[in-house]
Backbone as CSV, one residue per row, in Angstrom:
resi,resn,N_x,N_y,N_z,CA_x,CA_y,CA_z,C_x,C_y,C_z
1,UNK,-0.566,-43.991,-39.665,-1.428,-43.625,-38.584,-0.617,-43.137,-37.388
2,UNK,0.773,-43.728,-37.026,1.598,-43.740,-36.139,1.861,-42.580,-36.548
3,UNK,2.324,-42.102,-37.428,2.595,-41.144,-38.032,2.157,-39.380,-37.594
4,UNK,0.630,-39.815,-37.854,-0.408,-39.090,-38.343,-0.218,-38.561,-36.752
5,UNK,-0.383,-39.042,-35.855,-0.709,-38.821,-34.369,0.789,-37.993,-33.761
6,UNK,1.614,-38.602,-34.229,2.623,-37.932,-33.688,3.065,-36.146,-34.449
7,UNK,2.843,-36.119,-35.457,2.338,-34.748,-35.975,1.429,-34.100,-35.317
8,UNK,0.260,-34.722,-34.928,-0.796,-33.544,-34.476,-0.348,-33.471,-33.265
9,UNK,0.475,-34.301,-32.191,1.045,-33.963,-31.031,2.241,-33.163,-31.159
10,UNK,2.822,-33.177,-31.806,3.929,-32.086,-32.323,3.397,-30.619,-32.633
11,UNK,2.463,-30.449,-33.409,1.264,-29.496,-33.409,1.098,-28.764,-32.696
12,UNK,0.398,-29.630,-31.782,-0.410,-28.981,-30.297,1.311,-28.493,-29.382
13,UNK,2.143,-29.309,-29.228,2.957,-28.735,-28.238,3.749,-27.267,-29.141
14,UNK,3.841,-27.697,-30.347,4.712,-26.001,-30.906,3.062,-25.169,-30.795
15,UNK,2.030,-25.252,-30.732,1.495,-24.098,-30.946,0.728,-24.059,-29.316
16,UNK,0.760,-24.744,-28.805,0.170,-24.552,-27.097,1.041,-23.226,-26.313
17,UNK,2.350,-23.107,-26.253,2.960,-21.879,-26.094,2.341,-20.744,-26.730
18,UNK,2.275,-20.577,-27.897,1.913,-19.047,-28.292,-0.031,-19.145,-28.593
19,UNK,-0.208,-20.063,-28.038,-2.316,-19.993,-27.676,-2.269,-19.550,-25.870
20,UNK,-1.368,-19.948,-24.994,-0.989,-19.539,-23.737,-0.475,-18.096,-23.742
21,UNK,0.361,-17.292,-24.425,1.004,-15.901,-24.570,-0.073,-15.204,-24.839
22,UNK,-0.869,-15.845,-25.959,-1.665,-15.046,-26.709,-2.776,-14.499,-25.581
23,UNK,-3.263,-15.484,-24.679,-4.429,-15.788,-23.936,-3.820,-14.430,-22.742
24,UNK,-2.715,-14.643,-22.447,-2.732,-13.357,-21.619,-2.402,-12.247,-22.291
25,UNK,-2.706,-11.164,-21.657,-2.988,-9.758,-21.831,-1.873,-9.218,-21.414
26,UNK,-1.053,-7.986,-21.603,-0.054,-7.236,-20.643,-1.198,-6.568,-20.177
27,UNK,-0.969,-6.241,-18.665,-2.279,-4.817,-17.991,-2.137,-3.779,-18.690
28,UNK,-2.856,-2.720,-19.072,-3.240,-1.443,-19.499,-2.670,-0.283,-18.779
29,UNK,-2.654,0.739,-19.159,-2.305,1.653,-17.900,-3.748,2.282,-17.781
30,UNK,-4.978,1.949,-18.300,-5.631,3.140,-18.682,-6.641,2.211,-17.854
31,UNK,-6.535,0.763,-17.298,-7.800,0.115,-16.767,-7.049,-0.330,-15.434
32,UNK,-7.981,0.025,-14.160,-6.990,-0.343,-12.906,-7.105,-1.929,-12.640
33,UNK,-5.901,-2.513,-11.788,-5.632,-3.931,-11.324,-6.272,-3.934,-10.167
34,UNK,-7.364,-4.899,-10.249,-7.773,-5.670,-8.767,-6.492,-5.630,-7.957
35,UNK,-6.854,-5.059,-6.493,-6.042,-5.159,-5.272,-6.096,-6.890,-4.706
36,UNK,-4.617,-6.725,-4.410,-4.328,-8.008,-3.346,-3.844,-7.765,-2.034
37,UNK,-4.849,-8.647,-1.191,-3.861,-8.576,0.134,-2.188,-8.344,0.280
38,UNK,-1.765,-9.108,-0.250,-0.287,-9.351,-0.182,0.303,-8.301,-0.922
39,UNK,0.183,-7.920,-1.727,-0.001,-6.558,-3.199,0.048,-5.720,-2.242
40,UNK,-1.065,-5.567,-1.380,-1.426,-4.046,-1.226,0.033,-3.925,0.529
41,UNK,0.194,-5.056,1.159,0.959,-5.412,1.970,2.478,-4.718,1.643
42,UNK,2.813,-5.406,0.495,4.406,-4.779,-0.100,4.028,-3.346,-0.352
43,UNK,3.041,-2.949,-1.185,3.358,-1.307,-1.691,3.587,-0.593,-0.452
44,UNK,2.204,-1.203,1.053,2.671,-0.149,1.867,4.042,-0.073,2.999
45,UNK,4.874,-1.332,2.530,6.525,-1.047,3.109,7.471,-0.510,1.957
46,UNK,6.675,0.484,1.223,8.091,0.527,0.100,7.933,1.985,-0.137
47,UNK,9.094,2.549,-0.536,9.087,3.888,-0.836,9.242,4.236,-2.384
48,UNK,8.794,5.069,-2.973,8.734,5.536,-4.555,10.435,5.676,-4.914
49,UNK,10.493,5.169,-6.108,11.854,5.416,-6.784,11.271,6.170,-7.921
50,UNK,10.631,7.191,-8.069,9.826,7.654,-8.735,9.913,9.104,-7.885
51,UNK,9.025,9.285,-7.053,8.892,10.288,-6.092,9.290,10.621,-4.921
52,UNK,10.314,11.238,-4.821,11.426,11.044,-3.716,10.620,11.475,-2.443
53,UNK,11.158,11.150,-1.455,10.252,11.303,-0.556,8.547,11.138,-0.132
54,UNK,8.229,10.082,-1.117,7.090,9.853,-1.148,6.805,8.165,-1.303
55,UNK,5.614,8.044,-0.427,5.792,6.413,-0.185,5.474,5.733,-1.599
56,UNK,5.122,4.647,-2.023,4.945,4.282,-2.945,3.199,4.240,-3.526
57,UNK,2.544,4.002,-2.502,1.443,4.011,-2.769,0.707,5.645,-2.915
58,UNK,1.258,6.582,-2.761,0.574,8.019,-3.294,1.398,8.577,-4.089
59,UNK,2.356,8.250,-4.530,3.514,8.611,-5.680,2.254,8.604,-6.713
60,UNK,1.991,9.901,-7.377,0.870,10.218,-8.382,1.417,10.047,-10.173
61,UNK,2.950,9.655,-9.867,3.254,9.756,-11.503,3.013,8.130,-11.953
62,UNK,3.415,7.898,-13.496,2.693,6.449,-14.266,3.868,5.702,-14.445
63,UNK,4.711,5.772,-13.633,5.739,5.056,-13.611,5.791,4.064,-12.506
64,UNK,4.886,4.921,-11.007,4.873,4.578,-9.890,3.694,3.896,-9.702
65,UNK,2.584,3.853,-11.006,1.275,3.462,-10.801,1.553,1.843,-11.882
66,UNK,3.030,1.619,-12.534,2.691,1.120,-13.591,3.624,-0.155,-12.243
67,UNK,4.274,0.544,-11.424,4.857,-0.498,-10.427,4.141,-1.018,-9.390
68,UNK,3.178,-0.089,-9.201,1.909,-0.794,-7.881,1.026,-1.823,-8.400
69,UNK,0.800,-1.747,-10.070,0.240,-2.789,-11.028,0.989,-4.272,-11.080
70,UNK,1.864,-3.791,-11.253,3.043,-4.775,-11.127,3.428,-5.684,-10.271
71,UNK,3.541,-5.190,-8.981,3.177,-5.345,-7.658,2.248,-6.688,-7.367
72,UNK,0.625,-5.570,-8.045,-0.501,-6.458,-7.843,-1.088,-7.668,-8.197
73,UNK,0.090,-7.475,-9.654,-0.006,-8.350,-10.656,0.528,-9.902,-9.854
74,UNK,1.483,-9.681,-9.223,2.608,-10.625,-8.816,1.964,-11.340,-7.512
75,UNK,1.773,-10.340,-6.723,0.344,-10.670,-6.054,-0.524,-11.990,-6.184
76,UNK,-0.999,-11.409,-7.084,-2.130,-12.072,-7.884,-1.903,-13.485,-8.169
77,UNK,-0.563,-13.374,-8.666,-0.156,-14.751,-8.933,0.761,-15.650,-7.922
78,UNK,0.224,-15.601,-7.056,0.764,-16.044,-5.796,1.980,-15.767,-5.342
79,UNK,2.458,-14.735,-5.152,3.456,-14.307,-4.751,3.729,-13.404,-3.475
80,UNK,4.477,-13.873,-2.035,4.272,-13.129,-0.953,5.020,-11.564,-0.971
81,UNK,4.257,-11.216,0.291,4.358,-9.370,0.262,6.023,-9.690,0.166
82,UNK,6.354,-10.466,1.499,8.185,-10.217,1.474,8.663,-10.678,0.388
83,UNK,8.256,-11.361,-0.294,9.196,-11.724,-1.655,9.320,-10.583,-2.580
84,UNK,7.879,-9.860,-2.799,7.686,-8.568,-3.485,8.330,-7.670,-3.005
85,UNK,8.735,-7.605,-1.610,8.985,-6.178,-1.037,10.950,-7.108,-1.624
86,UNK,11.562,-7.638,-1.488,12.337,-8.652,-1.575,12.842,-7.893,-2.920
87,UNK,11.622,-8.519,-3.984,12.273,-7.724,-5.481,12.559,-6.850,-5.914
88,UNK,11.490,-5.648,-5.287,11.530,-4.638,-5.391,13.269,-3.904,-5.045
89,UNK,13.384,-4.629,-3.789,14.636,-3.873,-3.299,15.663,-4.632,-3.785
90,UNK,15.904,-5.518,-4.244,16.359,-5.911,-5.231,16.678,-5.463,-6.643
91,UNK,15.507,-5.077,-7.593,15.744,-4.041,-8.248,15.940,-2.865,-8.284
92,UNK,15.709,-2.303,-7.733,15.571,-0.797,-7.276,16.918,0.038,-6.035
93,UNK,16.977,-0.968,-4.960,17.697,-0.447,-4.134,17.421,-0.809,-2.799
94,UNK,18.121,-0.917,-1.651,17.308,-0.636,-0.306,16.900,0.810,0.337
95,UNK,17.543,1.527,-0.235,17.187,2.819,0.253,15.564,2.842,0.209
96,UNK,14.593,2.091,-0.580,13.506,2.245,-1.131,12.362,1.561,0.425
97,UNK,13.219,0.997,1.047,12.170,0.000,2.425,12.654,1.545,3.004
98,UNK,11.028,1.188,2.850,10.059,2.378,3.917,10.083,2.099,5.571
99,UNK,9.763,0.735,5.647,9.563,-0.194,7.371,10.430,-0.854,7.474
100,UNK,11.482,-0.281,8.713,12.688,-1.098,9.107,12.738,-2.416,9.366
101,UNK,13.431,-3.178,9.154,12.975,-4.782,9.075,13.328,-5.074,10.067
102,UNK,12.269,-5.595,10.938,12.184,-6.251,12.191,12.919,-7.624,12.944
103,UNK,13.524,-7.385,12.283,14.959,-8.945,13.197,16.035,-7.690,13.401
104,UNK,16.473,-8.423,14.845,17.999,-7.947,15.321,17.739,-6.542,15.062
105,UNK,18.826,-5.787,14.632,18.944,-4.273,14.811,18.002,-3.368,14.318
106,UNK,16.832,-3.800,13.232,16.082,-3.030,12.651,14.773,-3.071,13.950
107,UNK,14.925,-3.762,15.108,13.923,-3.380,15.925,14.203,-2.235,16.951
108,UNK,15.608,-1.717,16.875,16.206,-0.630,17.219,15.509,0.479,16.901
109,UNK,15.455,0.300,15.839,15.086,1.646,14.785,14.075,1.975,15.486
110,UNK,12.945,1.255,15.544,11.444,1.126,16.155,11.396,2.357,17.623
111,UNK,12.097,1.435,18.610,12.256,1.495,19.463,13.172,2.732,20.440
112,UNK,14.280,3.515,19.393,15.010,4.168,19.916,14.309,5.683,20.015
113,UNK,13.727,6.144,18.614,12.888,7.251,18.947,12.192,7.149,20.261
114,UNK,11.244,6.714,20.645,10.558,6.765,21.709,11.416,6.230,22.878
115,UNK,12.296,5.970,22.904,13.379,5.889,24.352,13.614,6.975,24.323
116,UNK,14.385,7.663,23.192,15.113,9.139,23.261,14.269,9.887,24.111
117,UNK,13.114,9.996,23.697,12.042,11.025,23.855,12.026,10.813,25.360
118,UNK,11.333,9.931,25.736,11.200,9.412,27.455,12.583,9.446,27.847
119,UNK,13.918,9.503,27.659,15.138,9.944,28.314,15.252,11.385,28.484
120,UNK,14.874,12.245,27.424,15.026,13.641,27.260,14.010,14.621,28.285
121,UNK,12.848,13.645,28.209,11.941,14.437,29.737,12.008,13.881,30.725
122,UNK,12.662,12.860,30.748,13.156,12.855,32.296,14.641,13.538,32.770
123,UNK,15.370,13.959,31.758,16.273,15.350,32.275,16.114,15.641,32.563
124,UNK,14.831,16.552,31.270,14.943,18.072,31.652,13.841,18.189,32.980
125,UNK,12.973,17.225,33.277,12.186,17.257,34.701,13.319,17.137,36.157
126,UNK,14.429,16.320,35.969,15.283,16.784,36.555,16.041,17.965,37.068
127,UNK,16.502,18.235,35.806,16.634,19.680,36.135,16.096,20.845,36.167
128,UNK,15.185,20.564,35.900,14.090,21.422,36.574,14.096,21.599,37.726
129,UNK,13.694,20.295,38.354,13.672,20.447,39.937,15.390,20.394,40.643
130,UNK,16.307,20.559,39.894,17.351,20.722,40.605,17.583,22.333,40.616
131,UNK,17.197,22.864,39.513,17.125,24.641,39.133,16.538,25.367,40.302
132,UNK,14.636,24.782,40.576,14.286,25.259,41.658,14.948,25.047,42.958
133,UNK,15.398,23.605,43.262,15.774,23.500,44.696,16.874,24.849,44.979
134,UNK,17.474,24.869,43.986,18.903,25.944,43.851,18.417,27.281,44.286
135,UNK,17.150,27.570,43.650,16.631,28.853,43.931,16.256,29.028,45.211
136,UNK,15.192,27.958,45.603,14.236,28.134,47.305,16.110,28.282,48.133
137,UNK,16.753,27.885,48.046,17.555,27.463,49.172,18.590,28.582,48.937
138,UNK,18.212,29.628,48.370,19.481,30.767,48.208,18.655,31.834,48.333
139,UNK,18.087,32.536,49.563,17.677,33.838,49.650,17.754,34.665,49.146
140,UNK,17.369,35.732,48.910,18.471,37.053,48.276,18.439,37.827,49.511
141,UNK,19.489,38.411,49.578,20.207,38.927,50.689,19.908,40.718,50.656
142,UNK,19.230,41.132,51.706,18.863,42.593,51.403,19.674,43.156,52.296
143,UNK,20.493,44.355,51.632,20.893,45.206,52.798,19.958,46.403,53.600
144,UNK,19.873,46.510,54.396,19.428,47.589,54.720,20.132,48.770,54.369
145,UNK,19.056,50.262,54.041,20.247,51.263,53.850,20.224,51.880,54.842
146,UNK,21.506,52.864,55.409,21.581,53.558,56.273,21.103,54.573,56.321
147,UNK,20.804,55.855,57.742,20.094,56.992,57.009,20.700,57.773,56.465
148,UNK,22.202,57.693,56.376,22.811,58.884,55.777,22.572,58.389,54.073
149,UNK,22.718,57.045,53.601,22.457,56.553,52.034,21.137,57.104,52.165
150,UNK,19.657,56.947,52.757,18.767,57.431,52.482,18.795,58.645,51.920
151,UNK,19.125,59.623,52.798,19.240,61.162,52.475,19.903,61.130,51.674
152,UNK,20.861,60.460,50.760,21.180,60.861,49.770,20.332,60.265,48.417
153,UNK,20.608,58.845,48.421,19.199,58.818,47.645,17.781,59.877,47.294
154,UNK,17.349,60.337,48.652,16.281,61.084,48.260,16.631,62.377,48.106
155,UNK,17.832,62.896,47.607,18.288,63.954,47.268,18.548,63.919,46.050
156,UNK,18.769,62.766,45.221,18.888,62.248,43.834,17.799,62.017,43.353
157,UNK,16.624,61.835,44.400,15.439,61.665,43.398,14.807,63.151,43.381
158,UNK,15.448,63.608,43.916,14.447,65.250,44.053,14.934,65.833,42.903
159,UNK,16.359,65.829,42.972,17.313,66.663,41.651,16.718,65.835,40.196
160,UNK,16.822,64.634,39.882,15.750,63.902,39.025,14.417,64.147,38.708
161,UNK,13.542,64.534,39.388,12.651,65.391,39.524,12.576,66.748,38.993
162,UNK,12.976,67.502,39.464,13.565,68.991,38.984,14.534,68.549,37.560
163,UNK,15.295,68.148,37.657,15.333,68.227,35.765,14.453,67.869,34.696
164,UNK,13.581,66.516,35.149,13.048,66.231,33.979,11.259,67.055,33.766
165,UNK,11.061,68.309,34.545,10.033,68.954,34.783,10.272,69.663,33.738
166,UNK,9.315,70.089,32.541,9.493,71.356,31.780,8.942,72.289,31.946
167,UNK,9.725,73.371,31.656,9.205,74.561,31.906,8.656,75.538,30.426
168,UNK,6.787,75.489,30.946,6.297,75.968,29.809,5.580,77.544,30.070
């Protein structure tokens, strides 16, 4: 009887593993994965290793759709965005983080575009108004002509005149 019991518990534990394997499914490519908060969190800090220059979540090929599954999957099973975003770059690379990571120097990143920008118009508004002051404060200086330059001038415009007249 002692016997008998310890067999069918031997039983159940060699065949409880492959009734558990069996029971799950691998996902499909052909049926989509319920979205997760946390899922949908990592895809949108990550960039395609698939589609260069393209974030991960509109990367249109089935390589990039079979990793957002993947993703969701992990998700799903309680797993946080940073740990996912974590693996990902882990497997894949860091070149692949899309959103600069926010401790210490990656809040630089954030932050320096839009300093640049607000440093660069307050130059050039500078010099701007240093360009004009330069101008108002420097007259231009007219000579008067004399009458003998007159008469000659208007002896150059007469002869100018008389040449470019045709004669028909």
């Amino acid at each position: 009887m002692k016997r008998r019991r310890i067999s069918t518990v031997a039983l159940v534990f060699l065949f409880l593993p492959a009734i558990l394997v069996e029971a799950q499914e691998p996902p499909r490519l052909d049926e989509p994965v319920q979205a997760h908060p946390e899922g949908d969190a990592a895809v949108d800090r990550l960039r395609s290793p698939y589609c260069p220059g393209l974030m991960l979540e509109v990367c249109p090929s089935p390589q990039a759709k079979l990793l957002r599954d993947t993703l969701q999957l992990m998700a799903q099973g309680g797993v946080s965005a940073d740990s996912l975003v974590n693996w990902m770059l882990a497997t894949y690379g860091e070149k692949y983080r899309a959103v600069p990571q926010t401790r210490g120097s990656g809040l630089w990143a954030w932050l320096m575009p839009p300093l640049a920008l607000l440093g660069g118009l307050i130059i050039v508004v500078l010099a701007l108004q240093r360009f004009r002051a330069h101008r108002e404060a420097d007259p231009p200086v007219v000579n008067p002509l004399s009458e003998e330059d007159e008469s000659v001038l208007a002896e150059a415009l007469e002869e100018l005149k008389a040449a470019e007249e045709v004669p028909f």
